[in-house]
N, C-alpha and C positions, 0 to 999 in steps of 0.2 A: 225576664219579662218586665221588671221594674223601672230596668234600666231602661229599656225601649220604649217605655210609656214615659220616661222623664225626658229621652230626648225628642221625641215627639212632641211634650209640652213646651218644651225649649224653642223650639223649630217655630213652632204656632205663634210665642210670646212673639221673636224675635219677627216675625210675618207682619202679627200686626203695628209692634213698633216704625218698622220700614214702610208700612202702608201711611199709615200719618206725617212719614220726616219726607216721604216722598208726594205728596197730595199736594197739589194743585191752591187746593183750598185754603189749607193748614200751612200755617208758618211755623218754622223750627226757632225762630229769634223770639228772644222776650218783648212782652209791646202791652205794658200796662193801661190799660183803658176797658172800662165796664160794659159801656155802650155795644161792643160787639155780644159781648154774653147776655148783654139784657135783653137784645131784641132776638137774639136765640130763644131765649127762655118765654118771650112773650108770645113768640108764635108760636112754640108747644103746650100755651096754655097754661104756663106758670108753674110747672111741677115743683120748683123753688115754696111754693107758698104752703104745699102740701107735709114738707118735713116738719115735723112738732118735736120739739125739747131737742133745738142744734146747739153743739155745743162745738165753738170754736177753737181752732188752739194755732196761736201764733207767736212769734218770737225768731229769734236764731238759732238757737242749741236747745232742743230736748223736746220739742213737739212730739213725735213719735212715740218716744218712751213714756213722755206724762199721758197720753193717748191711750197706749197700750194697755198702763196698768189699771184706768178708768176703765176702760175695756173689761178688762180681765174681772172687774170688783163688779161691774153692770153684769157681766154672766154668771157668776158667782154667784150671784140674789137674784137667782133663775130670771134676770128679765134679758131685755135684747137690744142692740143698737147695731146700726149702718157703720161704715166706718170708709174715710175718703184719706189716702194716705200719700206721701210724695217723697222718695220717688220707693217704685217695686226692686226688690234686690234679686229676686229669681226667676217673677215674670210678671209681667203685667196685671194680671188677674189680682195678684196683692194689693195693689191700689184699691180693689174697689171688694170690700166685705157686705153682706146685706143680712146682716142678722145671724145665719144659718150657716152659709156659705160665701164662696165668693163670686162673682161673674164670671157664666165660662165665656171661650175662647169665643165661641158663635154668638152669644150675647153681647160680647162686646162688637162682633161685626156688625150685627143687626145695629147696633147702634148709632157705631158709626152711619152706616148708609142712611138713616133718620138725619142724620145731623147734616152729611151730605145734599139730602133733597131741600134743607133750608135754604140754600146758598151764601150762608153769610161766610165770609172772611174770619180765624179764627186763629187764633195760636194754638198749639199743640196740647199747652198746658188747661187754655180752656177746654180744648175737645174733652178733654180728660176729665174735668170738672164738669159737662154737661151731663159726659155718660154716666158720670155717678148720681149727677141729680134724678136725672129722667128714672133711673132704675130704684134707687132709694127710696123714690116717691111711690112705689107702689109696694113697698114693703110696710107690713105692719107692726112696727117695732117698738120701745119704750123711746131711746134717743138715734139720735144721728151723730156722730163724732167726724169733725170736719177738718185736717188739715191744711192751713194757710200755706201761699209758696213762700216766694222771697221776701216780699213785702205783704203790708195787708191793706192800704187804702186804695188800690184800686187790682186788688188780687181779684182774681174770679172765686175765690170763695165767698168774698166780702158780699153778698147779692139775698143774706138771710135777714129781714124787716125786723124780725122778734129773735132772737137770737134766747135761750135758757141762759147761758153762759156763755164766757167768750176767758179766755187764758193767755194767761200770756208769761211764756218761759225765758230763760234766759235772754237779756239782748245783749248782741257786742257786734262787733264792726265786719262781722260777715259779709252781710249785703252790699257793702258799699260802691260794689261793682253795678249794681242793677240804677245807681242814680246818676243824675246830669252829674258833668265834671264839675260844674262850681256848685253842687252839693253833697258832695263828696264826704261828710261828716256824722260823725254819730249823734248828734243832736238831730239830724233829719232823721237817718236810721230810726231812731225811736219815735219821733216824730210820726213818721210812715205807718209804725207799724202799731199807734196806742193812740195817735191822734185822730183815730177813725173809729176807735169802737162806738157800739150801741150805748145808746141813755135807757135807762129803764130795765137793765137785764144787770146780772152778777159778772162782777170782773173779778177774776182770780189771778195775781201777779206774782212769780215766782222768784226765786233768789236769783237776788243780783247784784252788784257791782256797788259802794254805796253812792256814785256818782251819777252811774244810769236809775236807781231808784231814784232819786231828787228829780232830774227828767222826765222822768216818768210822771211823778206825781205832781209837777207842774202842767206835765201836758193831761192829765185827769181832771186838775183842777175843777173846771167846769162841767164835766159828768154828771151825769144824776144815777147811774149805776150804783149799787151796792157795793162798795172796793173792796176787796181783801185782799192784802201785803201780809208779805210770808214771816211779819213779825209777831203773826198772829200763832206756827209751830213753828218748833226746832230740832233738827235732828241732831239725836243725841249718842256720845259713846260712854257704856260702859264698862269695862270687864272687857273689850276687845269685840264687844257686843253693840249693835245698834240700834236706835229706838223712833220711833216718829212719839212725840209728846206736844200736846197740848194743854190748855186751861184744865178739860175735864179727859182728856184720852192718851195713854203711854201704851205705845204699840210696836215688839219685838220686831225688828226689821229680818226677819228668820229667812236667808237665804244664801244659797248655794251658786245663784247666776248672775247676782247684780255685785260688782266689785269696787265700782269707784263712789268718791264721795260725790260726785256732780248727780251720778246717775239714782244715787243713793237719794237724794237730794228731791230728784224729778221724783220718786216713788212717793215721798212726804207729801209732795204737793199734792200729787192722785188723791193720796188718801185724805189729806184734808175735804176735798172735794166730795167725795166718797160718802164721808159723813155727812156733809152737807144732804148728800141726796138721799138721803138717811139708811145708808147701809151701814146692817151692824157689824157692829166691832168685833165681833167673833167671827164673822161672814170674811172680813177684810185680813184677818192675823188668820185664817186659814189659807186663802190664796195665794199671799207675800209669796209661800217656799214655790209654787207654780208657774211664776211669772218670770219669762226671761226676753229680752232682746234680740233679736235675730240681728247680727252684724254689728251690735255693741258691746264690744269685751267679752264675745263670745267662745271660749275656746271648744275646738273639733275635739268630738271624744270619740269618736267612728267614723268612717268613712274610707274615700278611697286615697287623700289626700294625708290622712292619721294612718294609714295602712303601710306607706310609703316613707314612715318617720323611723326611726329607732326607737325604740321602746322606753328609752331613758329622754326622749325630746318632745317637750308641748309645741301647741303651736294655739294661735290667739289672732281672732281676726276686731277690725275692729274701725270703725267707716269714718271716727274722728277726722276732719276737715279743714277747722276754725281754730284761731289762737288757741280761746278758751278751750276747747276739749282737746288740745293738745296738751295744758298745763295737767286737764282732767287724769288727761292718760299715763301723762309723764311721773304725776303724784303716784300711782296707783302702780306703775313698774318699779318704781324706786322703794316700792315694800318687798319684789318679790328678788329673793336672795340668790337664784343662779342666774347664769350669765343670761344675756338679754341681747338676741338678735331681731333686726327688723325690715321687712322688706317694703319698700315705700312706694306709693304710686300718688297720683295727685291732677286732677281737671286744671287747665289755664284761668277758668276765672276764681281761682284761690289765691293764699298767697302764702306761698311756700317758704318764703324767708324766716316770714314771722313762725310761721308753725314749724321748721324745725328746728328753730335755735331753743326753742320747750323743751329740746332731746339731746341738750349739747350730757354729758357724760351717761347716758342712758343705757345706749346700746356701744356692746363689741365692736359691732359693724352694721353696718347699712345697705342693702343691695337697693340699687331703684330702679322701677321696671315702669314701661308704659303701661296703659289700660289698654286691656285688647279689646277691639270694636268699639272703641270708642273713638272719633275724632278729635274733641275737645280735649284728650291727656295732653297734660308735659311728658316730654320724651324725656326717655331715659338719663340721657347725656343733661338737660339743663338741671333736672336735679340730682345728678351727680355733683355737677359743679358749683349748685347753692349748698351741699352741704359738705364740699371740701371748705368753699369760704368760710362753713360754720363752723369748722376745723372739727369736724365729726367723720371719721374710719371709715371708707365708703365704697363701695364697689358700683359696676351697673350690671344690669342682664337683660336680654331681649324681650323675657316674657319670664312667667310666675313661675312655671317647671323649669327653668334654667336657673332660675335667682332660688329655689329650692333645692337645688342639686348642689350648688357652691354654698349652702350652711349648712346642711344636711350631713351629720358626722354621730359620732359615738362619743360626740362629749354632752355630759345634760347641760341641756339648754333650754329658754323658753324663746319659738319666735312669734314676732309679732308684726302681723301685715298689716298694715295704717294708711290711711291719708284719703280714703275714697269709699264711698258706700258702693260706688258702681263696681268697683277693685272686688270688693267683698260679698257683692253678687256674683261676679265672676268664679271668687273663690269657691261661694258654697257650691254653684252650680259643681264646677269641677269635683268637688268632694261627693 
């Protein structure tokens, strides 16, 4: 019965996914410009102006995570927030939390067809940003937690007057695809996404680069926000053990599902925040062991996909994308002492070069697979052959069950599926 209620919700995501990429209305192409969401939101009467205490979160690498664990410390000190996420890895409904729950399948249709009787022209990404404004605004909750897209200066999340906080997590040269060809540079990259914050509201800037912070805080310069730069804690190792610490707060990083140092990293940041919103210290070092990532460094401990393993073989999925959370990943396998196989999948607008010479002595071997139902994957064959150039052990496979069946053996092993969140939605689903 479970099983049939999962694929039914599958059925339904994937319904209304296709109802959007195929609408008339809605464009599938990225097309940065506000004006289309403003006059959406102005003819529904501004439900934008009804969210109270939004808290932003933008960058490259680690929105989600710094998100989630804010998340997790806000319900923990029984209060409540909205939460607007990008992208869903099992179904659509993920994107959009309201406190309590998430939006069912009908709700989100009902809403579409609102958006539909506007007639405006829209991107896919704003539809998706509407539906969660319109529905947010009549929840009555402590915050709103707002995940930015690619960029944030003219993101359709960017559209909050008063913003509580706005964050801003790692940056590096991910986006670089979303801008004109003669600005092609990470000086715009940060530019885009810190040259537009609010005056008047708390900026939270996370670890970074010490080249991208310098940029950064030249492009703050002028702010009148409140800044705080993460030299403000450090996370700490002791004993094999790790701490988030501050001026007055040293706090056991007590957990079982966060592994790497980046992600380790984005949890400090939460918790800086956390206290800020004055949640206690003992509220926050209880949650830590509860909090885990869905599709980051996640490994299956049941399923149907762990069913199908040998007993003596893990397996780790993990949506890494971007240089940086390749080096993330790469640090973080290079601690675990048995062999290390990896199956790889990756979207065309990445950039697969960079991200897997991060893995040159890493893995055994390498199977690379397309993403299934997805149009935008590299096929199998070209990243076969960027990672023979990267003279890394390599195979290819059709699909996930085949590239599973060729490493799938009686010797221990760990594998690790990489390069795509969309891959790794795929996977859980399958499991």
């Amino acid at each position: 019965q479970k099983l049939k209620l999962n694929k039914i919700r599958m059925s339904q995501s994937i319904s209304l996914y296709k109802q959007l990429a195929k609408h008339k209305l809605f464009n599938k192409t990225i097309n940065f410009d506000l004006t289309r969401i403003k006059l959406v939101l102005k003819k529904l009467n501004h439900p934008e102006k009804k969210l109270k205490n939004v808290i932003n979160f933008l960058g490259s690498s680690g929105k989600f995570t710094t998100l989630n664990s804010i998340k997790s410390f806000i319900e923990a000190n029984n209060q409540t927030a909205t939460a607007y996420i990008s992208p869903s890895l099992k179904d659509i409904k993920e994107r959009f939390w309201m406190g309590e729950r998430y939006l069912t399948h009908q709700e989100i249709k009902r809403s579409i067809k609102l958006i539909e009787e506007i007639k405006v022209p829209l991107t896919i990404f704003e539809v998706l940003t509407v539906i969660y404004i319109m529905n947010a605004s009549k929840q009555n909750v402590d915050y709103h937690l707002v995940e930015a897209g690619a960029l944030f200066a003219k993101d359709s999340t960017n559209v909050f007057d008063f913003p509580l906080a706005q964050v801003v997590v790692n940056i590096n040269k991910q986006h670089l695809n979303f801008l004109d060809k003669n600005k092609k540079t990470l000086d715009e990259v940060i530019y885009q996404k810190v040259g537009f914050l609010s005056n008047f509201t708390h900026i939270y800037v996370g670890k970074q680069k010490p080249n991208v912070l310098k940029k950064i805080k030249r492009n703050l310069k002028k702010n009148r926000s409140k800044i705080n730069y993460s030299n403000t804690w450090k996370l700490v190792k002791k004993n094999k053990k790790y701490f988030y610490q501050d001026d007055k707060n040293k706090i056991i990083l007590n957990s079982k599902n966060i592994h790497s140092k980046g992600l380790l990293e984005n949890l400090c940041h939460a918790i800086k925040i956390a206290l800020d919103l004055k949640i206690n210290k003992k509220i926050i070092e209880k949650t830590i062991p509860k909090i885990m990532f869905e599709g980051r460094f996640q490994y299956l401990r049941s399923g149907k996909i762990k069913n199908k393993l040998n007993e003596n073989e893990k397996i780790m999925i993990d949506g890494a994308h971007a240089e940086v959370d390749a080096k993330n990943l790469s640090d973080y396998l290079k601690s675990i002492k048995i062999p290390r196989y990896g199956i790889w999948a990756m979207m065309k607008n990445k950039e697969p070069d960079l991200f897997i010479k991060q893995f040159k002595n890493i893995f055994k071997r390498i199977i690379t697979i397309p993403i299934e139902n997805e149009k935008g994957t590299l096929n199998n064959n070209k990243l076969y052959q960027i990672a023979l150039k990267n003279n890394i052990t390599v195979n290819k496979a059709n699909n996930f069950n085949e590239a599973l069946k060729k490493i799938s053996s009686k010797e221990k092993k760990l594998i690790v599926c990489f390069g795509s969140l969309y891959n790794a939605g795929n996977i859980l689903n399958k499991n």
